[in-house]
N, C-alpha and C positions, 0 to 999 in steps of 0.2 A: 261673358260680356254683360254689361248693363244692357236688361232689354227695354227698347223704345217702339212706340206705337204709335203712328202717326194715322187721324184721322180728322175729317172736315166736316161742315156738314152746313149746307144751303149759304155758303160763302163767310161764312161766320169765319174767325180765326179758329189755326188748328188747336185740337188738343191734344196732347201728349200722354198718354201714361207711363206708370210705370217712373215718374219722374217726380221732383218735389215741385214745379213749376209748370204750368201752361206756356208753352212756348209760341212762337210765328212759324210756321211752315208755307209750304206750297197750296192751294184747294182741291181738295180732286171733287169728283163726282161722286154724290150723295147715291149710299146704298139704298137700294127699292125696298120699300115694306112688303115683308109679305106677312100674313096675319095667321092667329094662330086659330081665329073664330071668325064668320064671315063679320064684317063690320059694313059701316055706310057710308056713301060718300062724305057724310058729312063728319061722320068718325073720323076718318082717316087726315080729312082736312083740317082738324079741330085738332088732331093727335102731333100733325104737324105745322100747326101753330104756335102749339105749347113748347113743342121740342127745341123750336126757334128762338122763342121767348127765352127758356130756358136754359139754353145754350149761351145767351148774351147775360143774360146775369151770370152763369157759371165765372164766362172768359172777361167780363168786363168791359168787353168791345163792342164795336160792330153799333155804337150808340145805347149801350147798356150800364149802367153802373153795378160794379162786381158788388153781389148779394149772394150768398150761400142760400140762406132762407128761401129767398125766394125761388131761388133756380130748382132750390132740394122739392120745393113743391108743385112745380110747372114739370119740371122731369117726372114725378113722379104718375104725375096725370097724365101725360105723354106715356110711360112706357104703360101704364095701366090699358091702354088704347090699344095698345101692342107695336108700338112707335120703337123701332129697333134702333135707330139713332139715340132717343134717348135710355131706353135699355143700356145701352152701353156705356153711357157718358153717366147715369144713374151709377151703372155699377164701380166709375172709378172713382165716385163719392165715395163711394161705399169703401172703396180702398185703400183711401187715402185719408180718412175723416175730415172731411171738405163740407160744413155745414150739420153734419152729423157723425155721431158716434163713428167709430171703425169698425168693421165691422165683416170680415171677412167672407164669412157663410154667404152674406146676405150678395156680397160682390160676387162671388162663384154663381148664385144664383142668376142673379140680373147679365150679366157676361154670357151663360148659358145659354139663354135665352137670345140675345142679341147674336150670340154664333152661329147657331140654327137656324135664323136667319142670313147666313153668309157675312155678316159685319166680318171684315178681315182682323179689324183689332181687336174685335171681342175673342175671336179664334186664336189670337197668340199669346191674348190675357188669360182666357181659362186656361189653355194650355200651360204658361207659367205659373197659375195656380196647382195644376196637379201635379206639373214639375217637380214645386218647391213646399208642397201640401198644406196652401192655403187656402181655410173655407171648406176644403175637400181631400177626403183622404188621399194620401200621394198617390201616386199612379204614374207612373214612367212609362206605361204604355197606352192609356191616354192622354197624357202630355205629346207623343209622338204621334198620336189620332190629328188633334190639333193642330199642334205645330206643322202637318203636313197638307192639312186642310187651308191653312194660312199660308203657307208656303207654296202651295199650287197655286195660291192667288196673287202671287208675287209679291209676298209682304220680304223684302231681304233678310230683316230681323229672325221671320220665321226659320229662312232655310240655313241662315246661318244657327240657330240652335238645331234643326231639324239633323245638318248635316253633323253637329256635334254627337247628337244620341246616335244616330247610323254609325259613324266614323266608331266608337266605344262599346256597342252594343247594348247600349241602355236603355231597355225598353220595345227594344226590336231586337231582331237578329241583325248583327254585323255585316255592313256593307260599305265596304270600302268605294267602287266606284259612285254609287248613290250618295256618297257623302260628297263625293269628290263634286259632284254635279252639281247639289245644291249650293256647296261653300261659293263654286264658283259665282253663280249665281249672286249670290249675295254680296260678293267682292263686286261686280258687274254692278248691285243694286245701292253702293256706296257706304258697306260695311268695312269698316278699316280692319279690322279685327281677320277678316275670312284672310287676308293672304299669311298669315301667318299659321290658319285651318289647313291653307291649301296645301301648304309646305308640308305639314304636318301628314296629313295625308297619303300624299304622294310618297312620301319615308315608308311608311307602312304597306304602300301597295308593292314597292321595290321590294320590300321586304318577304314578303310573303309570297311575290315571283321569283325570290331568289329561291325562296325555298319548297316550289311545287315539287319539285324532283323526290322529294324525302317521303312526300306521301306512299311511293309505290318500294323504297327499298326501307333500311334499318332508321331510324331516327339518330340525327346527330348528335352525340351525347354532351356537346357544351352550346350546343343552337337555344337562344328562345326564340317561340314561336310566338306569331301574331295568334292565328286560330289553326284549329288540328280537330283531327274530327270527335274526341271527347273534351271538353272547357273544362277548365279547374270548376267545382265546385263550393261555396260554402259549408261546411258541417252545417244541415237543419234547410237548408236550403236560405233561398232570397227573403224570405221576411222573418228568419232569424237572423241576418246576418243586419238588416234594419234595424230590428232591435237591439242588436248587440251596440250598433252605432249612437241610437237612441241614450242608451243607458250608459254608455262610455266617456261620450262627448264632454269634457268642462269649457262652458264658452268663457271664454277671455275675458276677464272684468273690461279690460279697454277699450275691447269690443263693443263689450255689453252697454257701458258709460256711453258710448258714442253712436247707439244703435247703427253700428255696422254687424250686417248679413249678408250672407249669399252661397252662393255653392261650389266646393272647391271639389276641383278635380285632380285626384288621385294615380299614378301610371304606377303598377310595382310588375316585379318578377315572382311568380307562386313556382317553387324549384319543384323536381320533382317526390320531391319527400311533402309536398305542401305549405314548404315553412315559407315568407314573405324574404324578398328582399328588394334591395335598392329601392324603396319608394320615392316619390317625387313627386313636385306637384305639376302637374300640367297645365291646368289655367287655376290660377289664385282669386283672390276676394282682397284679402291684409296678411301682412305678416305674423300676427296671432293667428289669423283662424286658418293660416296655409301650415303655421308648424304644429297647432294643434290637431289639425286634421292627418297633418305625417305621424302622429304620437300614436290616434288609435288604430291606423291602417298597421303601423310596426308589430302592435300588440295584440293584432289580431290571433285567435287562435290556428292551429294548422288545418290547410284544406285540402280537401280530396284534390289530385295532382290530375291536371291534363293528363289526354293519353295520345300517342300515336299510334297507331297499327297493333294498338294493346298495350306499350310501352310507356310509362310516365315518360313526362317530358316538362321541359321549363317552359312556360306561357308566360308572355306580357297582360298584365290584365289593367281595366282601369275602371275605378271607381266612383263617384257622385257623393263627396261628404257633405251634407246641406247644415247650414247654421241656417236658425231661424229665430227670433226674439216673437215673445207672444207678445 
């Protein structure tokens, strides 16, 4: 899904990431600074002056005229202070090149920093940063640090990706009910997307009830299996099997012309000989980067096969093919 992040700050209009526009949302309550060096009261009042300031030139409101410039330099003085509102809102400058350069590092950096402080949408932005490895090298299991620190905070957005990685085993070990928990949650938190998660889901937990019975006798010889107690393998393991995608990949001129990116997910069958089949995609991005993404999972090479009770066996596995435009 397209991730959005919805945050407020001293009754200012919200700001969105993650998106090409500042949007109108609801207000909530402004996240508490906590500081990373003891500061003074007059720091901190000073820190949250500027952030305000700041903030109204960002979004243009709130009796402000939209100034990139100037908001780039009120936020910066603000998160200098260790102003975690502005930290955050600094770092989706930084994101999006709002006033300045783009700049990705520098947004990983500032996002960081506002996380650490509990900002819940800094926590689902860095997250999506090591997701989709921008600024920072990818990390699937710091993406899933994140996304579950933002997600215990009732970001919906969070538990809807959080419950994607659990539900695929990307980045965690495979949990089906945990997924199941969060999608809800985020169906509850007005994620359109989660009920089509839940569904999803729910197939695979049936699935894998059908087949507890197999763990204690012979393996079915035309069953696949969701998880069994050996997982197919990569040859080389997980960060050759990155690079293998790395170096495969041709993004789509159409794509590429119209900067579309994002992350397509993969479902196939690894038989037990290792070789691939039936791929599919399970959530798309475009029609170029879902068939190009079925092209290199097809041609992958063969991988060490599931096992059950010692026996190869056919696994469902599912994959993470990420397009990304520098």
């Amino acid at each position: 899904m397209r991730r959005t992040f919805v945050f407020a700050l001293f009754a200012l209009p919200t700001v969105v990431c993650h998106s090409q526009e500042i949007e109108n949302a609801a207000t909530v309550d402004t996240v508490l600074v906590s500081v990373e060096r003891q500061l003074s009261a007059d720091d901190i009042a000073r820190a949250k002056e500027l952030a305000t300031r700041g903030i109204g030139y960002y979004t243009g409101k709130g009796g402000y005229t939209r100034n990139f410039e100037k908001a780039l330099d009120l936020l910066t003085q603000a998160a200098e202070l260790q102003n975690a509102d502005a930290e955050c809102i600094l770092a989706h400058m930084y994101e999006n090149g709002n006033g300045v350069e783009k700049d990705y590092a520098v947004a990983a950096q500032w996002y960081r920093k506002a996380a650490d402080k509990n900002v819940v949408m800094a926590q689902n932005s860095l997250a999506y940063f090591y997701d989709e490895g921008l600024g920072v090298d990818q990390s699937f299991v710091e993406a899933v640090k994140w996304y579950r620190k933002a997600a215990d905070n009732n970001d919906a957005s969070a538990q809807y990706n959080l419950a994607d990685m659990l539900a695929n085993g990307i980045g965690v070990e495979k949990d089906l009910e945990q997924a199941l928990m969060y999608s809800r949650k985020a169906s509850a938190g007005g994620v359109r997307e989660a009920s089509a998660q839940i569904n999803n889901i729910q197939r695979q937990i049936s699935l894998e009830k059908a087949q507890q019975g197999g763990e204690s006798g012979p393996a079915d010889v035309d069953a696949v299996y969701a998880n069994v107690q050996e997982m197919p393998q990569y040859p080389g393991g997980n960060n050759v099997l990155l690079e293998y995608l790395r170096a495969n990949i041709k993004y789509p001129q159409i794509c590429r012309e119209n900067r579309i990116q994002g992350r397509v997910l993969v479902s196939f069958i690894i038989n037990k000989d290792g070789s691939i089949e039936a791929p599919r995609v399970v959530r798309g991005v475009h029609e170029a980067l879902d068939y190009e993404a079925l092209r290199v999972i097809s041609e992958m090479p063969v991988w060490e096969p599931g096992r059950l009770n010692g026996e190869p066996v056919r696994v469902m596995y599912t994959i993470p093919v990420n397009f990304r435009l520098n």
